[in-house]
N, C-alpha and C positions, 0 to 999 in steps of 0.2 A: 775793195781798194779804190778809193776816190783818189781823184786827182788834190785837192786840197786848193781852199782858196780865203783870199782875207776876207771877203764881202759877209759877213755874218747871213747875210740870207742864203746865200748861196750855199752856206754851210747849214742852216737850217732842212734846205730841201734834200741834202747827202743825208742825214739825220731818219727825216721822213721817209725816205727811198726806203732806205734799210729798214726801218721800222714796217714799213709794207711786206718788204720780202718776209722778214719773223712773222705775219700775220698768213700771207699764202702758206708759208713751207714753217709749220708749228712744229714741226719733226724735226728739225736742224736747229743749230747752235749757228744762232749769223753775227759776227762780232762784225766791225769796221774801223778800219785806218786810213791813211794818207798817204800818197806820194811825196808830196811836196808840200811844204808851208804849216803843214797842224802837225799835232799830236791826237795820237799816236801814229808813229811811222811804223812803213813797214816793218822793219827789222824788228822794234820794238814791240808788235803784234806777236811778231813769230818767235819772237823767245817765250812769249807768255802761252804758246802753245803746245800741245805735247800730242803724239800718234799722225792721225792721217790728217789734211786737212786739201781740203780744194781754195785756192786764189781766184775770186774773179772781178776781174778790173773792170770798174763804175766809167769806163774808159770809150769812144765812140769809134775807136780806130788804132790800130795795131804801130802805134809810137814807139819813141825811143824809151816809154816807160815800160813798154810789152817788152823789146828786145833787150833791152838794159838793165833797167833797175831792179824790175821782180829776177829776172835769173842770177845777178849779183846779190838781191840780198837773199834768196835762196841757197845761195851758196854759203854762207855765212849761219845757216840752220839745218845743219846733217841732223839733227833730233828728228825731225820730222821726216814724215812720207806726205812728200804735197804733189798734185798738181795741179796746172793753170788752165784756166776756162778761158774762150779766146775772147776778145776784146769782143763788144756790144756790139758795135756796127760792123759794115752793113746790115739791115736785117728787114726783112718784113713787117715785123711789128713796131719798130723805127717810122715806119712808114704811114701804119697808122695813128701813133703821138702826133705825129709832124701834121696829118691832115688833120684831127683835130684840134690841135690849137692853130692853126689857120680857117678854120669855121669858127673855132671860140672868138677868133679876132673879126670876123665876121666876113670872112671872104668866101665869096659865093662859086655858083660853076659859071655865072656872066663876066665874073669877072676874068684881069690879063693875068703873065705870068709869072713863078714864082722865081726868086733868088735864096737859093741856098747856101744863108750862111755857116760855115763852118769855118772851127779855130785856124786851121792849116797848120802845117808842119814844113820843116825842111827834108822830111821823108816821104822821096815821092810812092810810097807803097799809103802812105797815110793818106795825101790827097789824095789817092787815087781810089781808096775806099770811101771817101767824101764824095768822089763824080760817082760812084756804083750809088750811092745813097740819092742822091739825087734821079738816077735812073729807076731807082724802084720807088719813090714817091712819084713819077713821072707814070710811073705804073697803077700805084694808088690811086690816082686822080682820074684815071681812065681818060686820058686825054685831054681833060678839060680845059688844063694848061700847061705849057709848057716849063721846065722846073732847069735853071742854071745853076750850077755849083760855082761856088765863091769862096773865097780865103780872110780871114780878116787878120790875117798876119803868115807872113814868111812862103805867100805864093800869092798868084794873080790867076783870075782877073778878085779884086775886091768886090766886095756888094756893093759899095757903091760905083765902079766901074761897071760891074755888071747891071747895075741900075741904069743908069748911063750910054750902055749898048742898048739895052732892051729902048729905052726912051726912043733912041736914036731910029730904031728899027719901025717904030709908029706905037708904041703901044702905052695909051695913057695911063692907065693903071697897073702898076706892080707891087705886088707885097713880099717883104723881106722874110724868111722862114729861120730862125736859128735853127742850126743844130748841135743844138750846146743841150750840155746837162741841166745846167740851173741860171741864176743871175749872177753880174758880173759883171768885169770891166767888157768882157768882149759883147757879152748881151747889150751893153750900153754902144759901143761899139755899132753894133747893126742896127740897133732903134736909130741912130744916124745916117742910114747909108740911103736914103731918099727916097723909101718907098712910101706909095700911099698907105700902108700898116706895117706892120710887127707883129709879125706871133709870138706868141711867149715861147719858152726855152721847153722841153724837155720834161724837166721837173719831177714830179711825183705820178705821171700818166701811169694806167694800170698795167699797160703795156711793157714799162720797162721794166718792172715786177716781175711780169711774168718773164722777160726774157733774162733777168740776170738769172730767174729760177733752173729757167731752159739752157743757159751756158752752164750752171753747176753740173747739173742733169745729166751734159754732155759729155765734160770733164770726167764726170763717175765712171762712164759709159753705159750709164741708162736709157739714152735716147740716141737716136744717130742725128748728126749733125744737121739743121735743115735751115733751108732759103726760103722755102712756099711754104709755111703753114698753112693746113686749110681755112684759119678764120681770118684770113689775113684775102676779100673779094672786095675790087673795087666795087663803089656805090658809084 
């Protein structure tokens, strides 16, 4: 369950995601729909299904689409035995996307600190799993730099505010980290917020593969729920 969005690329990399997880887990049936903006919506997924099935939202943070919309339109599909896998973030392997495409962008361990962009919400359980994301990239990085959480709508400080502190504070070099799914107005969004870089979004890393697999997993009750994977050691 993607959040849905008009930028066609954006919807290309939802596309690709899914297509990834079909290639790790060849054993499962992985269909995909929308929250919001495309077809297929949810409701419209879950009529076309029938028996058991597991929901797991393409989602970075436990929103009003986790509390709301899947258990309303779950409600409206008694056919089914479903249930919900918990939203993607925070996680470990979040952590390591995020430091690789801040190497891909070519930020070193010389260099300053990072600003973590993230969409924000009016729900503060949602920012607040945004600053735990930021503390475990802050992990990831083994210190190398320091990592501030940012909102780019509906909480503060912004990236570019938080750009703006960090400047303030002496530190010439800052790069902006989304932590977004794919491209978009908010990816465009943070490419503005005044850092010396931009990492790319989220996107297709192999990482998130593996973890929408590992939220299924969980939901089955296959696996018990985890924070520290072991492949998950700062370099």
């Amino acid at each position: 369950m993607a959040h849905g969005t008009r930028d066609p690329e954006g919807v290309a990399v939802v596309e690709a995601l899914v297509d990834r997880v079909r290639a790790l887990r060849p054993d499962l049936r992985v269909e995909r729909c929308f929250l919001d903006l495309l077809a297929p919506s949810l409701p419209e997924a879950l009529a076309r299904l029938r028996g058991e099935v597991i929901l797991v939202p393409l989602l970075l943070g436990a929103g009003y689409h986790v509390r709301v919309d899947i258990p309303e339109a779950l409600a409206s599909a008694p056919h089914l035995r479903a249930r919900v896998a918990g939203a993607l973030g925070p996680h470990p392997l979040l952590a390591d996307a995020l430091d690789d495409r801040l190497a891909e962008a070519g930020w070193g361990a010389d260099d300053g600190p990072v600003v973590l962009a993230s969409a924000g919400s009016t729900d503060p359980d949602a920012n607040a799993d945004a600053a735990a994301m930021a503390s475990l990239l802050r992990v990831r990085l083994a210190s190398r730099h320091d990592v501030l959480p940012a909102y780019l709508c509906a909480a503060g400080p912004s990236p570019a505010e938080a750009v703006a502190t960090l400047r303030a504070e002496g530190h010439p070099r800052i790069a902006v980290a989304p932590y977004l799914m794919g491209p978009g107005f908010f990816a465009r969004r943070a490419a503005h917020a005044g850092g010396c870089l931009t990492s790319a979004p989220l996107g297709t890393h192999a990482s998130l593969a593996r973890l929408v697999a590992l939220r299924y997993d969980e939901a089955l009750g296959g696996v018990p729920s985890a924070t520290s994977p072991p492949s998950c050691s700062p370099r």
